[in-house]
TISESE-628912 format. One record per residue: x, y, z of N, C-alpha, C, O, CB in turn; residue in one letter. Coordinates in steps of 0.2 Angstrom, whole numbers, padded with zeros to 4 digits, always signed. Glycine has a CB too. Example, Ala and Ser with C-alpha at 12.3 -4.5 7.8 and 13.67 -1.06 7.14 Angstrom:
! residues 2
+0066-0028+0039+0062-0022+0039+0066-0016+0039+0071-0017+0042+0057-0022+0045a/+0064-0011+0035+0068-0005+0036+0064+0000+0039+0067+0006+0040+0070-0003+0029s/
END
This chain:
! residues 190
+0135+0056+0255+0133+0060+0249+0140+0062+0246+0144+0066+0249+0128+0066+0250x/+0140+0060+0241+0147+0063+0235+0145+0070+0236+0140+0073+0237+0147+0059+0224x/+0154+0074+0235+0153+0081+0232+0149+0084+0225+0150+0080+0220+0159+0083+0230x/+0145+0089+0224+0141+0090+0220+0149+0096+0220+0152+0097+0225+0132+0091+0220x/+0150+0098+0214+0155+0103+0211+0151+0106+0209+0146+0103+0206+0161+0102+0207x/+0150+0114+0210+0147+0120+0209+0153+0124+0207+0151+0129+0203+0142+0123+0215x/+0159+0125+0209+0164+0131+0206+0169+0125+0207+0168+0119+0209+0166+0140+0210x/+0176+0129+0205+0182+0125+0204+0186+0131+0207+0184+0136+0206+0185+0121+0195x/+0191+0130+0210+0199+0131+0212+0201+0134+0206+0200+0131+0201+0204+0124+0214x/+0203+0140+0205+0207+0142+0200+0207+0149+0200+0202+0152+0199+0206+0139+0194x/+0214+0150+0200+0216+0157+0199+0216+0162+0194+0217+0168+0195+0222+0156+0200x/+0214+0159+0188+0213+0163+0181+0207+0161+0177+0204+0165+0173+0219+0160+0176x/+0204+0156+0180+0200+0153+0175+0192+0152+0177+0190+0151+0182+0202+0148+0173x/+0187+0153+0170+0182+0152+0170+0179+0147+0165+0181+0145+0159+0180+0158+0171x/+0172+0144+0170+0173+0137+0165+0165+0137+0164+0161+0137+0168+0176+0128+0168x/+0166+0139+0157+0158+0137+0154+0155+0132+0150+0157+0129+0144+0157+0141+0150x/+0150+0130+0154+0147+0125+0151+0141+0124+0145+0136+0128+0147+0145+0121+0155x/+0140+0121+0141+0135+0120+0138+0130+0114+0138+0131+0110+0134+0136+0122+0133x/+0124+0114+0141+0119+0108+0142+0115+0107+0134+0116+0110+0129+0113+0111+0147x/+0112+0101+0136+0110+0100+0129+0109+0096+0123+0105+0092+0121+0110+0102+0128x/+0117+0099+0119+0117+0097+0115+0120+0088+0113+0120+0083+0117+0119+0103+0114x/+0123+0089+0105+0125+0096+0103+0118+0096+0098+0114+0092+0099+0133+0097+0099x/+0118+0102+0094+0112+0105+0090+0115+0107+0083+0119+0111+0083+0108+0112+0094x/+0112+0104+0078+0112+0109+0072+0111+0115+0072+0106+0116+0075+0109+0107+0067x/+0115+0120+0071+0115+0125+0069+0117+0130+0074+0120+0136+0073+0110+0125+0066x/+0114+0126+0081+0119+0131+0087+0126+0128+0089+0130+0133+0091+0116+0132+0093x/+0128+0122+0090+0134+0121+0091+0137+0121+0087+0143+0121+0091+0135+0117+0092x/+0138+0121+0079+0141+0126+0074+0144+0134+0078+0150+0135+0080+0135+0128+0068x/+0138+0137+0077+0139+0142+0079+0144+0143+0086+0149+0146+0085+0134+0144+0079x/+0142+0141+0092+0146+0140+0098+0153+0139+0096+0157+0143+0098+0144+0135+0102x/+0156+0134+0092+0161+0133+0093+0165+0138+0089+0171+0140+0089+0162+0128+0092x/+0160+0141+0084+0166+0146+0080+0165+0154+0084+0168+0159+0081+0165+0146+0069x/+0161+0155+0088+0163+0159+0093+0166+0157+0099+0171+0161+0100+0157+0162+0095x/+0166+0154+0102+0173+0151+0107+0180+0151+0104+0184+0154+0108+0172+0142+0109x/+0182+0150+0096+0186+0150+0092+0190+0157+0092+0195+0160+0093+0183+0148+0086x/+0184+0159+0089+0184+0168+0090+0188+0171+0095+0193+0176+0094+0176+0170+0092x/+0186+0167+0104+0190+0173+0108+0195+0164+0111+0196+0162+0116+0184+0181+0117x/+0196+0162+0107+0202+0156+0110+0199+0153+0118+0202+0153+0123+0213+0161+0111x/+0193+0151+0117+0190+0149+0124+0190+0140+0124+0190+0136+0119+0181+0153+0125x/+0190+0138+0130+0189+0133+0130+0182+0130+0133+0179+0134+0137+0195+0131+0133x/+0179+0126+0132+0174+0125+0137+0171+0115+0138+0173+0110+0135+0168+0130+0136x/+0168+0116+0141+0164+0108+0143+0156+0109+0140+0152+0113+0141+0164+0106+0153x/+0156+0104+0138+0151+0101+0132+0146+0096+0137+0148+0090+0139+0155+0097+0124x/+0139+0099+0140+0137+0093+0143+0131+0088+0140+0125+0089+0141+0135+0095+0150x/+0134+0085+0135+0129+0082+0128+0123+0076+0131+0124+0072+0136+0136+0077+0121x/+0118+0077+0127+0113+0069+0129+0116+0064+0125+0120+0067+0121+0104+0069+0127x/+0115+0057+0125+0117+0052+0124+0112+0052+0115+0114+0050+0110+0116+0046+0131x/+0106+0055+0116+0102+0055+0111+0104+0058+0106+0104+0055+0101+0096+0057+0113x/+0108+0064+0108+0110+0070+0101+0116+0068+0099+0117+0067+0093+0109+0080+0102x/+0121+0067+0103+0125+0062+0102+0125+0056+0094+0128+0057+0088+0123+0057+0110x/+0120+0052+0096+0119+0046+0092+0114+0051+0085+0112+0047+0081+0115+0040+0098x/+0112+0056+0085+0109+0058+0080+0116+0063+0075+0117+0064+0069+0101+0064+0084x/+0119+0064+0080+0122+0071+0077+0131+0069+0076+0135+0074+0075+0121+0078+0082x/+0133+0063+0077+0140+0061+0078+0145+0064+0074+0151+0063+0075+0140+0055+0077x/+0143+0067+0069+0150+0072+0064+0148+0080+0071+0154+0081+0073+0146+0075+0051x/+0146+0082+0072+0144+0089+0079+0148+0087+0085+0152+0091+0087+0136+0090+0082x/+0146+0079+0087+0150+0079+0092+0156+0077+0092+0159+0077+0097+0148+0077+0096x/+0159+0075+0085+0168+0073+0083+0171+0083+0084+0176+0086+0085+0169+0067+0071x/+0166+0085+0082+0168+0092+0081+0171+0095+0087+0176+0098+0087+0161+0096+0078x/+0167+0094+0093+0168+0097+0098+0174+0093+0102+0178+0095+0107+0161+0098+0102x/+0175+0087+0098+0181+0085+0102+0184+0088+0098+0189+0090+0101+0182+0078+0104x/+0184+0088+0093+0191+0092+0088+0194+0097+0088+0199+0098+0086+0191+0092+0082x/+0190+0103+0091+0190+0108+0093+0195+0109+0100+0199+0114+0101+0183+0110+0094x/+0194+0103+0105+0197+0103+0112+0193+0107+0117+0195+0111+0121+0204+0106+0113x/+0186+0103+0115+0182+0105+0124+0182+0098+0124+0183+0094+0120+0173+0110+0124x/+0179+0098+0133+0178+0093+0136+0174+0093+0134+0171+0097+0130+0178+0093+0141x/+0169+0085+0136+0162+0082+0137+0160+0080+0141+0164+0074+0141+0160+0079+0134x/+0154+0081+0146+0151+0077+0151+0145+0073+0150+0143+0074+0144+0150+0082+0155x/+0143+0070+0153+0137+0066+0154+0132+0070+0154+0131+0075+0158+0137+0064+0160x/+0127+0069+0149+0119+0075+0153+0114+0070+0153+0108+0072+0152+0116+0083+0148x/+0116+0062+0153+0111+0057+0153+0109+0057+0145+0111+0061+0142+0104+0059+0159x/+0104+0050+0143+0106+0049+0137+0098+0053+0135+0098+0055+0129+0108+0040+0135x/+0091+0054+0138+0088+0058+0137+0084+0064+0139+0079+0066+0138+0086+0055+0136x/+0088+0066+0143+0086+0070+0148+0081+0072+0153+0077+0076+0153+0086+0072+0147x/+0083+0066+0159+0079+0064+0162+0081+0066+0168+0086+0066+0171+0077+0059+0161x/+0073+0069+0172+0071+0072+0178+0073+0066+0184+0069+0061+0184+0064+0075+0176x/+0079+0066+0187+0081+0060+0193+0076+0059+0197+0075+0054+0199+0088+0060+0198x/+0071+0065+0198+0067+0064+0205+0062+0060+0202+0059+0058+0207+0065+0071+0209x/+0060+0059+0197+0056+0055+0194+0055+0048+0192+0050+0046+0189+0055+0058+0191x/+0062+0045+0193+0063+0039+0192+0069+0035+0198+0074+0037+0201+0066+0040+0184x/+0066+0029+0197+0069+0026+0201+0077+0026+0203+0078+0031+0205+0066+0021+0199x/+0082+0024+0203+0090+0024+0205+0090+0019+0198+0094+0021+0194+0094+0020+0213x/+0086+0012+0197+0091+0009+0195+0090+0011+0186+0095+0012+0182+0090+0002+0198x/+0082+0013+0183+0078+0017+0178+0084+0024+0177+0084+0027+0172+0069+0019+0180x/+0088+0026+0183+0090+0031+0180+0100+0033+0178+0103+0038+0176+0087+0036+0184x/+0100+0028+0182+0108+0026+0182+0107+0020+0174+0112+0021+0170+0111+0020+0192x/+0104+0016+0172+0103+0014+0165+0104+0021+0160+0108+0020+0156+0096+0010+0164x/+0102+0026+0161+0100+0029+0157+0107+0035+0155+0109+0037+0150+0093+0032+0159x/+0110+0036+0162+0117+0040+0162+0122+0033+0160+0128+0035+0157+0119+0044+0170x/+0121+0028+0162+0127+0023+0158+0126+0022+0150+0131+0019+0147+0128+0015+0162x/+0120+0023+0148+0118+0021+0142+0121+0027+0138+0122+0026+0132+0111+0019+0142x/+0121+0033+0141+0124+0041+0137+0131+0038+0137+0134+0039+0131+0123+0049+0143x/+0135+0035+0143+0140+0036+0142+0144+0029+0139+0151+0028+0138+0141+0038+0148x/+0141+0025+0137+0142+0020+0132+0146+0023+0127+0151+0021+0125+0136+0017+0130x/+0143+0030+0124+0144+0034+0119+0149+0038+0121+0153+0040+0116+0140+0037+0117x/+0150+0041+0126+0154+0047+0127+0161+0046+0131+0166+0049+0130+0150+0052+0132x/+0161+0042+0135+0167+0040+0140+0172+0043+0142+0178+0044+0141+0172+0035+0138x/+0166+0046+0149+0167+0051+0152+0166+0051+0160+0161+0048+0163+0164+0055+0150x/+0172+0055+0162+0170+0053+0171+0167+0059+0172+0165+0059+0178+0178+0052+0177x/+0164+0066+0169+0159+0068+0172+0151+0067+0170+0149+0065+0165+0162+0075+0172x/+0147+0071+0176+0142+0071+0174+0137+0077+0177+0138+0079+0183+0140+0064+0175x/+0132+0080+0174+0130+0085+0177+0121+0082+0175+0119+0079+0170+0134+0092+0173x/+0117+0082+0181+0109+0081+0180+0106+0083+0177+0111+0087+0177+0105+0081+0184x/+0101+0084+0173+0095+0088+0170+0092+0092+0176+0090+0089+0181+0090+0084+0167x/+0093+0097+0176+0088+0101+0179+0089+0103+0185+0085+0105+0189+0082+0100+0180x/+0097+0101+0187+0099+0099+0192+0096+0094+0199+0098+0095+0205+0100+0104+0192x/+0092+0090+0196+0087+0086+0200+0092+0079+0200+0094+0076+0195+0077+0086+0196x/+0092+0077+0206+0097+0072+0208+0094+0071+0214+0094+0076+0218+0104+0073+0209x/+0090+0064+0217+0092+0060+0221+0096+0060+0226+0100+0063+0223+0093+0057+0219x/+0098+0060+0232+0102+0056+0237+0105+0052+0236+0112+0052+0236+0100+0053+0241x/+0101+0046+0234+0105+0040+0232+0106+0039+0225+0111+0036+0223+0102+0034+0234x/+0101+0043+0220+0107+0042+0214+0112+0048+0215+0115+0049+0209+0103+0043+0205x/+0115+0052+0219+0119+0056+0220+0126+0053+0222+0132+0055+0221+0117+0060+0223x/+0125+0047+0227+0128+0044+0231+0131+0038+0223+0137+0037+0221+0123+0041+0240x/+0126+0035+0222+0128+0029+0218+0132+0031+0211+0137+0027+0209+0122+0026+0216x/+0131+0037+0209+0133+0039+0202+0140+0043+0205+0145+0041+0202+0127+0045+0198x/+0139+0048+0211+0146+0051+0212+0151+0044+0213+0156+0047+0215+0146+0056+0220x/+0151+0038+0213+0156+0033+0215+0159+0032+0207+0164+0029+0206+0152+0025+0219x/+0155+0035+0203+0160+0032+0196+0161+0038+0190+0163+0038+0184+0156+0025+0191x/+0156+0045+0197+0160+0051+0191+0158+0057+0195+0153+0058+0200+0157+0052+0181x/+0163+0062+0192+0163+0068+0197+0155+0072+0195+0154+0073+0189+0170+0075+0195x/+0151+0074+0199+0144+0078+0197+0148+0086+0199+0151+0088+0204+0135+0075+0202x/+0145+0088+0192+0148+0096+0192+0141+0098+0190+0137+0096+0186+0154+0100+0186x/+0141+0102+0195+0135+0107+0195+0136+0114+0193+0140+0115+0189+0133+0108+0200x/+0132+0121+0195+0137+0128+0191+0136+0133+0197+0132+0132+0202+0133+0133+0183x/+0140+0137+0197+0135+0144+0203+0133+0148+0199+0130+0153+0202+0139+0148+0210x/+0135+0148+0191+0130+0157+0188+0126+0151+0181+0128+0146+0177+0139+0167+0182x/+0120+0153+0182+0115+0151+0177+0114+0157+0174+0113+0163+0177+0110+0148+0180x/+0113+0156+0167+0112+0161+0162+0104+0160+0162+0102+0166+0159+0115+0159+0155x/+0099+0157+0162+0093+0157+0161+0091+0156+0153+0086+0156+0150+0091+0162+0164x/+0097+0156+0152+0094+0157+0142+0090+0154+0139+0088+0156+0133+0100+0155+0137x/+0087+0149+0142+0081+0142+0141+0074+0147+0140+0070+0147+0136+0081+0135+0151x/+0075+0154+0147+0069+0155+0148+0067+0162+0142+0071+0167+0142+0068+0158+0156x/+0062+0160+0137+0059+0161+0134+0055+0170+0136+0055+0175+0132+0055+0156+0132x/+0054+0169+0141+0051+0176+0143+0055+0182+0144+0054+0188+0144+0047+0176+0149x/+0063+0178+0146+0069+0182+0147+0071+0186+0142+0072+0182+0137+0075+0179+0150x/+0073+0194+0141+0076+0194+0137+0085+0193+0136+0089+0193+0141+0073+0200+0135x/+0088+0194+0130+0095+0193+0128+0098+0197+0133+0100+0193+0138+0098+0196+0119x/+0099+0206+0135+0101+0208+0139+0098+0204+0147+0102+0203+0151+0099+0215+0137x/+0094+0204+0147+0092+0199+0154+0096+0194+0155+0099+0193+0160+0085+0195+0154x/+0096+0191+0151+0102+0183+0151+0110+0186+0153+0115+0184+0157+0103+0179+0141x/+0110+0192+0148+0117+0193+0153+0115+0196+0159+0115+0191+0162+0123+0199+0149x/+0113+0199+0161+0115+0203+0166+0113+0197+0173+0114+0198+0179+0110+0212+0165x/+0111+0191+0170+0113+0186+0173+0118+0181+0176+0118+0176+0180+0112+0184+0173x/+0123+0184+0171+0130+0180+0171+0136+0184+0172+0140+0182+0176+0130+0177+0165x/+0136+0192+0168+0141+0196+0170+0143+0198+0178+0149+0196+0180+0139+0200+0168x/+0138+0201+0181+0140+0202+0187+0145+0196+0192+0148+0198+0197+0134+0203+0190x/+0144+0189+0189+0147+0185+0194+0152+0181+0192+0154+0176+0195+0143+0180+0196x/+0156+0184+0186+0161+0180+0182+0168+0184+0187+0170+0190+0188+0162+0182+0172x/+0170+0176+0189+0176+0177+0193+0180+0171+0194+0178+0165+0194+0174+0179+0199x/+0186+0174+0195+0189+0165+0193+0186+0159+0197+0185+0160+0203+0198+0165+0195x/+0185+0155+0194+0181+0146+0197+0175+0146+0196+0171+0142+0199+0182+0143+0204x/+0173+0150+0192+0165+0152+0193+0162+0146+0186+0167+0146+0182+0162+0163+0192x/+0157+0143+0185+0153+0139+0183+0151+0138+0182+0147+0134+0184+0151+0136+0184x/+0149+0142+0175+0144+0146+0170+0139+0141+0166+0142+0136+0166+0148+0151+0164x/+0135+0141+0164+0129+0135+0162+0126+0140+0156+0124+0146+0157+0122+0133+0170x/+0125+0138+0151+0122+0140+0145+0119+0133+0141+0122+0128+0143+0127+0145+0140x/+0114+0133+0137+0112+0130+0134+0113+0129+0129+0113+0134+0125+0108+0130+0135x/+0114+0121+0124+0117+0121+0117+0110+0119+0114+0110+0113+0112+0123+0116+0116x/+0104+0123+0112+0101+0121+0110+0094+0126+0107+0094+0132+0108+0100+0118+0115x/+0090+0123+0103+0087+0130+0100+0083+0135+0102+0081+0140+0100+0083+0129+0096x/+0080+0130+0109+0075+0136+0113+0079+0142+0117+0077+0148+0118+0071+0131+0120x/+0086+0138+0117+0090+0145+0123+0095+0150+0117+0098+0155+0119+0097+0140+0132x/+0095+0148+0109+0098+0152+0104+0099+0158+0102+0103+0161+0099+0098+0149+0100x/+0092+0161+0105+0092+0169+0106+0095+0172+0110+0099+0176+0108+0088+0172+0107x/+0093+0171+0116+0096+0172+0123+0105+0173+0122+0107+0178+0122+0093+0164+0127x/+0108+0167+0121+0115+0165+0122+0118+0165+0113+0123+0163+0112+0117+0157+0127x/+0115+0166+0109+0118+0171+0105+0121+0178+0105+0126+0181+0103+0114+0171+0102x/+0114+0180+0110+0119+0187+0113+0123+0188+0118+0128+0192+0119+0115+0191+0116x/+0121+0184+0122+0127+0186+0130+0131+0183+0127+0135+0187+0125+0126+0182+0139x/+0133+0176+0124+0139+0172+0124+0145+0177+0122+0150+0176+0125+0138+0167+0121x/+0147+0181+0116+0151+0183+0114+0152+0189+0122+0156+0188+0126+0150+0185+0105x/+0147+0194+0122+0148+0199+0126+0150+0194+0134+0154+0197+0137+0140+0203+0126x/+0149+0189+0135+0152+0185+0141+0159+0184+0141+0163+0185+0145+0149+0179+0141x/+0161+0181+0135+0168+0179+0131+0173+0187+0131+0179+0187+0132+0165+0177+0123x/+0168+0192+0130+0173+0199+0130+0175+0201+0136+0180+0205+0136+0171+0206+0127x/+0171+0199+0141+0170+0203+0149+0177+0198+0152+0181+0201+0155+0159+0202+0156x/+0177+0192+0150+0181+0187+0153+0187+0189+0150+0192+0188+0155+0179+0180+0152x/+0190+0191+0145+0196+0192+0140+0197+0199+0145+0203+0201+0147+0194+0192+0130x/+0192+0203+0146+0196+0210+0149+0196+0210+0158+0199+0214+0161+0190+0218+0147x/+0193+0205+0161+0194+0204+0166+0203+0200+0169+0206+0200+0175+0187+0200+0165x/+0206+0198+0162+0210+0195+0164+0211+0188+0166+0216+0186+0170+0211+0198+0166x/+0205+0184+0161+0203+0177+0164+0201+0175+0159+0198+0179+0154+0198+0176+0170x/+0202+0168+0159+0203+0162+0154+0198+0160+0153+0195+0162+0158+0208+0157+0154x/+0195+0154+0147+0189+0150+0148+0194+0143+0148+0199+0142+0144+0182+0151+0143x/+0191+0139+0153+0196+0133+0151+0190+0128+0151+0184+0129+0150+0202+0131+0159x/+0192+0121+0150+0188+0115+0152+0189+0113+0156+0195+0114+0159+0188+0110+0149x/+0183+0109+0161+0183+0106+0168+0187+0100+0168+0185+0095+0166+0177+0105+0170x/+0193+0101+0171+0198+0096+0170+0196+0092+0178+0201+0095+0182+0206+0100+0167x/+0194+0089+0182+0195+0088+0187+0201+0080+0191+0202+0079+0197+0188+0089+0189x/
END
């Protein structure tokens, strides 16, 4: 079984990610609050919004975040065969040409773990924002992410409209705790 990367090595830095996207109207927004506190981060885009939204995602490379793999429709691994689901993360990356990749739902296989870790690093997170969850409130979402920001830590937010209340709020207040903490947002460079 390949390494699943849940934090990174690093002395200063913290690396936030955004699933999903990208999204009209929130990845806009994201990037010109990342802008805001000079943050960097990693973009884990579907192959689908990708191919819908291609001026968004020239955006986020132009800006200088990374971009990972998030499969081209976001699909659940435990639910499909290795070979139905390895088509489906090469078919994202057709578009993206990228050696990382991070699962949906974090649900991975064995062997699509083993098969897929042979041609890209799978990053996974250790602090989840929850921001997806609709019943959570904005203060809830942070107070799921503050407490654990620490250098190498592997922050997961969502680029998308269901989780845009949610990490509308934490995100800047995340971005201020990191800047007074004395720690950077970088991109997952591995």
């Amino acid at each position: 079984m390949p390494d699943l990367i849940w934090e990174i090595e690093d002395e200063e830095g913290v690396f936030l990610t955004f699933d999903d996207g990208p999204t009209p109207g929130v990845t806009e927004w994201i990037l010109a609050t990342l802008a805001r506190y000079d943050a960097k981060a990693t973009f884990f885009v579907l192959g689908k919004n990708v191919e819908l939204y291609p001026d968004l995602y020239r955006r986020i490379l132009d800006a200088g975040h990374r971009i990972g793999n998030h499969t081209y429709s976001h699909q659940k691994g435990w639910k499909m065969s290795l070979e139905r689901y390895t088509e489906d993360v090469d078919f994202a990356n057709d578009l993206l040409h990228t050696d990382l990749f991070r699962p949906p739902y974090a649900l991975i296989t064995p062997a699509q773990a083993r098969f897929l870790g042979q041609r890209y690093k799978l990053v996974m997170w250790d602090v989840v924002s929850r921001d997806y969850n609709r019943r959570l409130s904005p203060r809830g979402c942070l107070k799921n992410v503050l407490p654990h920001l620490a250098p190498g830590v592997i922050v997961v937010f969502h680029d998308s409209e269901k989780a845009f209340r949610n990490m509308r709020y934490a995100l800047p207040r995340t971005l201020e705790a990191i800047a007074a903490a004395g720690l950077k947002c970088k991109p997952i460079e591995l």
